[in-house]
C-alpha positions in Angstrom: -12.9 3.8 -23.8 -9.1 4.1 -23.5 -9.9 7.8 -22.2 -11.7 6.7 -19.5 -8.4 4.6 -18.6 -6.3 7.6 -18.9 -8.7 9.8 -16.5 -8.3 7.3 -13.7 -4.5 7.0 -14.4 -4.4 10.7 -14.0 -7.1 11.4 -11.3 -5.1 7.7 -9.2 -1.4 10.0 -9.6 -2.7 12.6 -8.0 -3.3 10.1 -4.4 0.1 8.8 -4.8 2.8 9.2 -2.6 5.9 11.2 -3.1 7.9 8.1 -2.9 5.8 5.7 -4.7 6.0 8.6 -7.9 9.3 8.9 -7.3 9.9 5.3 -7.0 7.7 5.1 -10.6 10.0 7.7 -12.5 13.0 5.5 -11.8 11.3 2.5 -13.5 10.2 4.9 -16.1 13.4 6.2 -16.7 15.3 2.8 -17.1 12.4 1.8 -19.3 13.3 4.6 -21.8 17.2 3.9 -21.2 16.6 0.5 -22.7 16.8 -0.2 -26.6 13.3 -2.1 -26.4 10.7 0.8 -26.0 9.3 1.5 -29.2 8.7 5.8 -30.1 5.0 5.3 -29.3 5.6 3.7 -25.9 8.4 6.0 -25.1 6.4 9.3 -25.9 3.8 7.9 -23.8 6.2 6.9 -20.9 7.6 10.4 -21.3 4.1 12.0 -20.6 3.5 10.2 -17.9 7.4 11.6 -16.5 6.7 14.8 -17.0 2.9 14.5 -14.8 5.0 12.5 -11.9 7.7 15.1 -12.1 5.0 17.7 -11.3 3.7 16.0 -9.0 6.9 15.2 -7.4 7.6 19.3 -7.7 3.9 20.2 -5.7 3.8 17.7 -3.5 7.5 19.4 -2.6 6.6 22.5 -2.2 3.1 21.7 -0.6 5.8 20.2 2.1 8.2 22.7 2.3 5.4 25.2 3.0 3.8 22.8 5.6 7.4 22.9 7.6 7.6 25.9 10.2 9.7 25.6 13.1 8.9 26.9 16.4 11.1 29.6 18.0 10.7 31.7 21.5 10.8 35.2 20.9 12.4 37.4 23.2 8.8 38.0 24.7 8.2 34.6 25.3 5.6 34.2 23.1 5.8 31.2 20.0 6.4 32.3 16.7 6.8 30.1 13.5 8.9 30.8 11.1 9.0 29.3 7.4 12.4 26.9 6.7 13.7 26.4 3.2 15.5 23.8 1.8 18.3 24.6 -0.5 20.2 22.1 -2.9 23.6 21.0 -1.6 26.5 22.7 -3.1 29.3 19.8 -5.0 
């Protein structure tokens, strides 16, 4: 029975929103921060990280594939052209 839990866990991630996922690894990870999570809970809490991180990571790159931005060629004609995001430099 508890895999039957875990398959709707897994299969309810994947409608989640970037933000709520993000929103969900913060909480994870001041969960595992704190001194109270015992090493079964914390493995668990860490599997659960490492699915929302890749779904943080497609759901990313599903976006940054979806942005084009529309340019005028010298013909006149619209083109689209893939933009790419790169991390800020400290």
């Amino acid at each position: 029975m508890p895999e039957k839990g875990r398959k709707k866990a897994s299969a309810s991630s994947e409608g989640i929103s970037f933000e709520d996922a993000v929103e969900k690894l913060d909480s994870i990870v001041e969960e595992m921060e704190s001194d109270d999570l015992p090493l079964d809970k914390m493995l668990m809490r860490y599997e659960e990280g490492a699915k929302l991180v890749k779904l943080c990571e497609e759901k990313l790159k599903a976006a940054e594939t979806r942005i084009t931005q529309l340019e005028e060629n010298l013909e006149g004609e619209l083109a689209t052209r893939s933009v790419t995001f790169r991390e800020e430099e400290d």
